[in-house]
C-alpha positions in Angstrom: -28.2 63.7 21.7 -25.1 65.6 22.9 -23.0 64.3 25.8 -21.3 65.6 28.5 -16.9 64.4 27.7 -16.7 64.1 31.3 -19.3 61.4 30.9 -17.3 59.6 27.8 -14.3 60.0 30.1 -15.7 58.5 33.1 -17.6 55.4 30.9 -14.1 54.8 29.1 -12.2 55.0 32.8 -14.5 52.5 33.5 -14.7 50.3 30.6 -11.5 50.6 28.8 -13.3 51.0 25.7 -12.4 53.2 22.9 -14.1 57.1 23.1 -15.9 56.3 19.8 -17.5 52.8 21.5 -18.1 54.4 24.8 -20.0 57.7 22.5 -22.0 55.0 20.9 -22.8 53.2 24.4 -24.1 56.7 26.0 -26.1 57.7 22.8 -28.2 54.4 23.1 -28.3 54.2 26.6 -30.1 57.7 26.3 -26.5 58.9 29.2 -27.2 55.9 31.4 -24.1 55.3 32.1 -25.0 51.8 34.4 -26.7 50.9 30.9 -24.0 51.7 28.8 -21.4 49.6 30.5 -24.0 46.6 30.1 -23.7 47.8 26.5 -19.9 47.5 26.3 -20.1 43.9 28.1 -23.0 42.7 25.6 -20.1 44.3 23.1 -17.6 42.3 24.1 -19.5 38.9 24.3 -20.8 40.0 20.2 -17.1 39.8 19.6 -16.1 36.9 21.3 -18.9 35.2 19.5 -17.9 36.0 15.8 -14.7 35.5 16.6 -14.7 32.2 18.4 -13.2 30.3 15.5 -10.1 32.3 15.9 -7.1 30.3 17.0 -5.9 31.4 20.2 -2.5 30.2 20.5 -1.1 33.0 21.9 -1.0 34.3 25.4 0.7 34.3 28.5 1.0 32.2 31.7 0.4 33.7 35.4 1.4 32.0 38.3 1.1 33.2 42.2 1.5 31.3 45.6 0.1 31.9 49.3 2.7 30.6 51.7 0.7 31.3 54.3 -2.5 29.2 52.9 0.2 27.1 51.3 -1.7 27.0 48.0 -0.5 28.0 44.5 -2.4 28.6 41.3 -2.0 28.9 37.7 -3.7 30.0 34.5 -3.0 30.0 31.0 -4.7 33.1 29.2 -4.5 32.9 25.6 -5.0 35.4 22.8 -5.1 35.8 18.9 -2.0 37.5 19.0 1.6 37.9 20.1 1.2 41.9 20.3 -2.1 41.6 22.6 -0.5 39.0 25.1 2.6 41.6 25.4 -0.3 44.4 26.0 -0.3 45.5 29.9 -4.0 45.3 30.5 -3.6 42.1 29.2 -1.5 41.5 31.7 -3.2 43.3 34.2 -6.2 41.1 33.3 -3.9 38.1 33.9 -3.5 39.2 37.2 -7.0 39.6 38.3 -8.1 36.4 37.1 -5.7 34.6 39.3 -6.4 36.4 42.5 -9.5 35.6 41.7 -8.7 31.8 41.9 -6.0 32.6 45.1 -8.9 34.1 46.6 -11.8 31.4 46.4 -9.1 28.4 46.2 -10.4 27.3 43.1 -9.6 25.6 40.3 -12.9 25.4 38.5 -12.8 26.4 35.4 -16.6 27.5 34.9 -16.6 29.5 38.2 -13.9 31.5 37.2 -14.8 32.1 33.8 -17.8 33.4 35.2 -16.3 35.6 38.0 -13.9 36.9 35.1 -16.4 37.5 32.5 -17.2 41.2 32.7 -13.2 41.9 32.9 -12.4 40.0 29.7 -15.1 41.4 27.7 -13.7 44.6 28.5 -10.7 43.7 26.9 -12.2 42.0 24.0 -13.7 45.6 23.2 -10.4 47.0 23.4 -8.0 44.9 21.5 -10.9 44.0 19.7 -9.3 40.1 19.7 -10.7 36.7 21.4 -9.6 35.9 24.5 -9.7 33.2 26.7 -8.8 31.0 29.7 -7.1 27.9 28.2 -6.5 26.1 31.3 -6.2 26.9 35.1 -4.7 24.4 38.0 -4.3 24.3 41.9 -2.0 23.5 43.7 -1.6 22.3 47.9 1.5 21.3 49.9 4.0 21.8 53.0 6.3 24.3 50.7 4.6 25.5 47.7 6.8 27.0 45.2 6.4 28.7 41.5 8.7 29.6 39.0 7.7 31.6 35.7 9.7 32.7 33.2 10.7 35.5 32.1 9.1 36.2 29.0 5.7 34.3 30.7 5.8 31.7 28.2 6.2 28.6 30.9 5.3 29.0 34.4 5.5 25.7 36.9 4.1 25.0 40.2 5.8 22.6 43.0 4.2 20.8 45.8 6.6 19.3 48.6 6.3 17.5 51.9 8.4 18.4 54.3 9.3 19.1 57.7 12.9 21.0 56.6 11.7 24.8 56.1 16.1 25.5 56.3 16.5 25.8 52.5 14.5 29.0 51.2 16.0 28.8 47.6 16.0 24.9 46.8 11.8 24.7 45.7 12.2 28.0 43.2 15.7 26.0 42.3 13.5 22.6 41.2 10.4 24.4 40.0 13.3 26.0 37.7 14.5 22.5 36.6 10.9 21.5 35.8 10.3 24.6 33.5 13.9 24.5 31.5 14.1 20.3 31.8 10.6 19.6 31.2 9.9 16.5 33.0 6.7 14.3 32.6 6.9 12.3 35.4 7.8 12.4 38.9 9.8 9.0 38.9 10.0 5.9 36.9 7.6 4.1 38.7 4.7 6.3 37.6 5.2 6.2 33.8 2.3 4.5 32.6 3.2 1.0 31.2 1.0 2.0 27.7 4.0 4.4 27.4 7.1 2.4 27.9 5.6 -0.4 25.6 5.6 1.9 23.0 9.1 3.1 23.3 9.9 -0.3 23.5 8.8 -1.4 20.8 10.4 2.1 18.9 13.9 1.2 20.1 13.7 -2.9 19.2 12.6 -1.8 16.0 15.6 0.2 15.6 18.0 -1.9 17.4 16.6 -4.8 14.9 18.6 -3.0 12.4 21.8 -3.4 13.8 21.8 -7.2 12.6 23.0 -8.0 16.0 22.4 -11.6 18.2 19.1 -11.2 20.5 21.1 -10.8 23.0 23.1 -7.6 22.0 20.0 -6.5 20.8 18.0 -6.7 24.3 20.9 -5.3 25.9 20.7 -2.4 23.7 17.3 -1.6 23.9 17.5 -2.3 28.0 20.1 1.0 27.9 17.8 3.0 25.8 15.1 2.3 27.9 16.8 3.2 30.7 17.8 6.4 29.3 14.3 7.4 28.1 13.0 6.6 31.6 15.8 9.3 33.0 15.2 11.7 30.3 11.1 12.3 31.5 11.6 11.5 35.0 12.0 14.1 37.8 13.9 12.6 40.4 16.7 11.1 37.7 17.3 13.9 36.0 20.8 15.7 36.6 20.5 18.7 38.3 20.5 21.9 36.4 23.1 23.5 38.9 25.2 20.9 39.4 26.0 17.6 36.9 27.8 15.5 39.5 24.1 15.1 41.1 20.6 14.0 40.3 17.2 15.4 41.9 16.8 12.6 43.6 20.0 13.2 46.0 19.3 16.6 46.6 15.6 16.1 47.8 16.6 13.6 49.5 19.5 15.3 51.0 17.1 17.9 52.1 14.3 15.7 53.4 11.7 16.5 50.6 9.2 15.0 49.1 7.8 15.7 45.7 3.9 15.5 46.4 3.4 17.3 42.6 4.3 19.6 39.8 2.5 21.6 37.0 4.2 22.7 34.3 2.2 24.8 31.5 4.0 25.9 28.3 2.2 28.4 25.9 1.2 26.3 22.7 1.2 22.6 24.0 -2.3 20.9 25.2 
């Protein structure tokens, strides 16, 4: 069968695909070009599915806010590779996917994977690679703020409650604390008790050592714990701008609220 280029053209404009796929697309699809791109997508699902043991631990995060909906969203797109996350329709794919969840104000997982399909199979038959949504999350408060980094490789989201709309930099400031500091927790009082048994029992086995009286030894492991709970909690952590202060002052300072954050980091669960 011979082929019009214009057609190949137009089908790889389309598609993405490479001239030799989109050829092999028209040739079966007897120049249907509507068939052909059904080709392409059935294409890219083939290669998803032989290559769905593939690790996917690379990738990229993308993160976007409505201040006028007062919503943010965020998405963690992985890949096999370092060299496709860095690709531009990878991160043009990135992109769509979470308007996609801006637009419907969703954060189900299953929805958007379907509403994103036909765009990520496209890239599959391009990079020829697996790619997937890892993990996506929502987002609601008075002042929603976001902070990603530069290289795309930690992006946070910030919920506050407030009535003070003065201070236009201080939410990117703490959603930039989050993503460099890493908390886990907003405050003390929401560390699960499992957890602090456990470091409990880490630093008393440690302290043990020290061949001290109980006392001394209690005392010691009281200051530990009282470090640990500073190091993974929000509000006591020192401020990354300024080390005479801790979160807590400045939101309250400010008359804030922390309602939530959401901190995703390529490579962790």
């Amino acid at each position: 069968m011979l082929l019009n280029i214009n057609l190949i053209k137009k089908l790889r404009n389309i598609t993405g695909a490479g001239i030799l796929i989109c050829k092999e697309a028209l040739i079966k699809s007897n120049g249907d070009i509507e068939q052909a791109i059904n080709i392409i997508r059935m294409l890219g699902k083939s290669i998803l599915k032989k290559r769905s043991i593939n690790n996917t631990g690379f990738g990229a995060i993308f993160v976007k806010v409505n201040k006028v909906k007062k919503v943010g969203v965020i998405l963690e797109l992985c890949s096999e590779t370092d060299f496709v996350s860095n690709n531009i329709n990878f991160i043009k794919l990135g992109n769509k996917i979470i308007n996609i969840m801006l637009d419907y104000n969703t954060n189900d997982i299953n929805f958007i994977n379907e509403k994103s399909k036909n765009y990520i199979n496209s890239l599959v038959v391009q990079v020829n690679e697996k790619i997937s949504i890892k993990k996506t999350n929502i987002i609601h408060g008075d002042i929603v703020s976001c902070y990603l980094h530069n290289n795309k490789k930690i992006g946070v989201l910030l919920s506050i409650k407030t009535n003070n709309f003065d201070n236009s930099k201080l939410p990117k400031l703490l959603a930039m604390h989050i993503a460099a500091y890493n908390p886990q927790y907003i405050s003390d009082k929401d560390i699960p008790n499992n957890i602090l048994d456990e470091e409990y029992k880490i630093q008393y086995n440690i302290a043990k050592q020290y061949n001290k009286s109980i006392n001394i030894i209690k005392k010691i492991v009281d200051n530990r714990m009282l470090q640990f709970k500073r190091d993974i909690s929000l509000l006591d952590q020192i401020i990354i701008t300024n080390n005479n202060k801790i979160i807590k002052d400045l939101v309250n300072e400010n008359n804030y609220m922390i309602n939530k954050f959401i901190r995703f980091e390529i490579g962790n669960n």
